[in-house]
Steps between C-alpha positions, in 0.01 A plus 500: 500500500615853420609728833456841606705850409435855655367783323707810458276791449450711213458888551170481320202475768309380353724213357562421854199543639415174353771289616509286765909505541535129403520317196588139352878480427431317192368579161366121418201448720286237535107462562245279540101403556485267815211241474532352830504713899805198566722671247539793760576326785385481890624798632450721202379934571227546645329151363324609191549103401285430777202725398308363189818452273432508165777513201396811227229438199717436169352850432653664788833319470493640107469821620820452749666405189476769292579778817811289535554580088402893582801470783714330263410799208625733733810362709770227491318277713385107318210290649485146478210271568581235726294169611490559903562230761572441826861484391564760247279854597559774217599891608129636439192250607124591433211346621178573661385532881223601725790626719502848373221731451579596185825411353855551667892437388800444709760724371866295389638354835677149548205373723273205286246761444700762340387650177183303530182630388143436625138536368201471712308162410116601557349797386576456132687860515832394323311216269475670176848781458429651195710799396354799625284360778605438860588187548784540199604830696537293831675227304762739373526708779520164763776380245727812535530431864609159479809679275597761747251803474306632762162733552555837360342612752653427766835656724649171576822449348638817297199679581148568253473608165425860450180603524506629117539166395342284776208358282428189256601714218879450586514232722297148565622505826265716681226526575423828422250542180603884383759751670379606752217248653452470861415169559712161458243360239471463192209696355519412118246387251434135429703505172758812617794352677862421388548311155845443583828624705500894560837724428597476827453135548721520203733723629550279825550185396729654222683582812505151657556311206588707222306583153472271178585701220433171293131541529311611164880697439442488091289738318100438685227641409225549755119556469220480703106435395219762560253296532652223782784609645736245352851538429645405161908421483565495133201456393419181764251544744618492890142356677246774553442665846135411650405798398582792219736665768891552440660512837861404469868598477761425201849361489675447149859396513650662196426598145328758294143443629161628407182614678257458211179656636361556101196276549370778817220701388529724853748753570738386656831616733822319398816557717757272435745639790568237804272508746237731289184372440311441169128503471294331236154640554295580873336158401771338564631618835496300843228642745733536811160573725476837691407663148832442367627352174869345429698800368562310219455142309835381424790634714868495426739307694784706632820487357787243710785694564486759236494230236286664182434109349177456689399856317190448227585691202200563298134594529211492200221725609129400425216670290425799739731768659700350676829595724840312491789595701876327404758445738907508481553270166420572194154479445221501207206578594196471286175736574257309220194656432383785724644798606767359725796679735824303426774616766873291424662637792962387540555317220563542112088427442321487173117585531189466250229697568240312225173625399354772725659807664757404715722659727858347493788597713849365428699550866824476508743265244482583129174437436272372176194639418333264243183625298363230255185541469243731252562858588215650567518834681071464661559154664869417471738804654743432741665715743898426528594672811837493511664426196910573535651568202856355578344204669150374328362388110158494363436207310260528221349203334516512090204316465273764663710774391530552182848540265709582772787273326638165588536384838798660683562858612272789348637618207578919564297637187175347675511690834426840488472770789249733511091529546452302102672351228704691244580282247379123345813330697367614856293194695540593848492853653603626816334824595747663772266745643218300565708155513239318269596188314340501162518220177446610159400259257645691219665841626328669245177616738212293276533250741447679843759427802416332723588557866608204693676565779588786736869553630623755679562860370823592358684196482800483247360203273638355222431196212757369777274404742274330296512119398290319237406205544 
């Protein structure tokens, strides 16, 4: 059987808030479903084998599984299944008992019962864990004890989590439904709780047992359904919640990854930097009780040590205005239909607005600002608010506008500055006093310009910061 190690605290609270100080000394762990109260012995805790024993359903023990896979996602820690006996007992046991009211763990020790979890027998509470309800909260959150973390709400050990982050939201390990709550209970809706480990669950057993950067670490794309909740992995469905709720944190181990919320229909809020928060649609979010809703759907999990890997790269907007926020790589971020607000933040970002009037804001980085679709000044202006010349491009699709050239840089005879054409060579115009964006079809004026962007007023332009393409 594995041992015991201490805990060396973090100087995040809230990281060690949730840690009990000990851990297993070993990454290869080993579990198991006893099916008889004489695999645990005579003098065994407080004698849950005594008190209506009964080994999990298949469907419970399926559900231990896969939050031993969501543990092994995130850290370096393996699981194996083991047959228990009398003779060989695994590091993590789970069973069921009339013992405990509810459910209880023993934390890692080197007594028999350490790291062993229990389920109340009668009642039927814990019969049926199905993501988002309950009994799958309790499952995962009973779990994380038996690997070293504590209630985030209580001072034992390095002390609580802050009371910004005490809540379900960032932690399974309290009890605490929203920041702020007074009571020790959970207040959520039926179908509202946890859908898998929060950041800071992340965070801390990243601490204990270091992060897997081998998880999902080539190029994923990630999507979500509108309609029931379920994650998609490239393209394959993950098993939907019990209800259409999204409630859950993300950790991708390396790659250029996507967020590909194109088949939403609601506006949604898109912020791809750790810890931030996206939100699908209102439908969507977890009822915490008290009149509060989850600040978001799908959470991002913090990064371990600085390490950018675990970053998601990408976001595709849906069909309304929606709001996407990058983070410190490079991003592209795609508004789709609507009129969206695209924000790249660090990093050399490219951004497409699409169809509607969008509002797109490179940060800092040299910056891409792609327009390929149908210029049309009434339903398809953007706002570039801060182009740099020495730093950012425009990108201007060929297909949509018109004999600009082959693909490559602008050719200098078709940009022009001033407030119209001036001669049949001119395609796009910069006006410097009003900083309009115009394409003409011809340069002649029987094809009207057309406006399609707005840039800031006297910037030095040239065809140089244009691309084709």
């Amino acid at each position: 059987m594995a041992g015991m190690a201490p805990v060396v605290r973090t100087t995040n609270q809230d990281i060690d808030g949730i840690l009990s100080g000990l851990r297993w000394d070993s990454l290869d762990l080993t579990y198991s479903f006893p099916i008889a109260a004489t695999d645990y012995g005579t003098a065994y805790g407080y004698g849950e084998a005594k008190n209506n024993f009964q080994p999990l359903t298949s469907f419970q023990s399926a559900t231990v599984r896969k939050i031993f896979g969501m543990i092994s996602d995130v850290t370096g820690l393996k699981f194996t299944e083991i047959q228990e006996t009398p003779a060989l007992q695994a590091d993590l046991r789970l069973a069921r008992s009339d013992e405990t009211g509810s459910a209880w763990t023993y934390f890692p020790a080197s007594a028999p019962e350490g790291g062993d979890t229990w389920f109340r027998t009668s009642g039927g509470w814990f019969d049926q864990p199905v993501s988002g309800n309950y009994a799958y909260y309790v499952f995962i959150h009973e779990v994380l004890h038996g690997i070293g973390l504590k209630h985030g709400n209580e001072t034992s050990s390095f002390g609580a989590m802050t009371t910004e982050h005490d809540s379900m939201e960032y932690s399974l390990t309290t009890y605490r439904s929203y920041v702020g709550a007074s009571g020790l209970h959970v207040e959520n809706e039926g179908w509202s709780f946890g859908q898998t480990l929060m950041m800071y669950d992340i965070a801390a057993l990243q601490r204990m047992y270091g992060a897997n950067f081998s998880t999902r670490n080539d190029d994923t794309i990630y999507c979500w359904s509108p309609t029931t909740g379920e994650a998609f992995i490239d393209g394959v469905g993950q098993g939907a919640p019990g209800a259409n709720r999204i409630f859950m944190t993300l950790w991708d181990g390396g790659g250029n990854d996507t967020f590909d919320f194109s088949n939403y229909r609601t506006g949604l809020s898109v912020d791809l930097r750790p810890g931030e928060w996206s939100t699908t649609s209102t439908a969507q979010l977890a009822d915490l009780g008290g009149g509060r809703s989850a600040r978001g759907t799908i959470a991002n999990a913090l990064l371990y040590d600085g390490d950018p890997r675990s970053l998601i790269e990408n976001a595709l907007g849906g069909r309304a205005g929606d709001a996407l926020v990058g983070n410190a790589a490079a991003n592209r971020l795609k508004g789709g239909a609507g009129g969206d607000r695209l924000s790249g933040l660090d990093g050399a970002d490219t951004l497409h607005g699409g169809t509607g009037k969008d509002v797109l804001i490179g940060g800092q980085g040299r910056d891409v600002f792609v327009f390929d679709t149908k210029p049309k000044k009434a339903v398809n202006l953007d706002h570039v608010l801060d182009f740099a010349v020495t730093d950012d491009t425009i990108h201007l699709e060929n297909a949509e506008f018109l004999h600009l050239g082959r693909a490559g840089r602008l050719p200098s005879p078709a940009f022009w500055t001033g407030a119209r054409a001036h001669d049949r060579s001119d395609r796009v115009i910069y006006d410097r006093e009003t900083g309009a964006l115009y394409y003409d079809p011809d340069g002649t004026g029987a094809c009207s310009q057309i406006k399609f962007a707005q840039l800031s007023k006297g910037l030095k332009m040239t065809a140089g910061d244009f691309r084709i393409i």
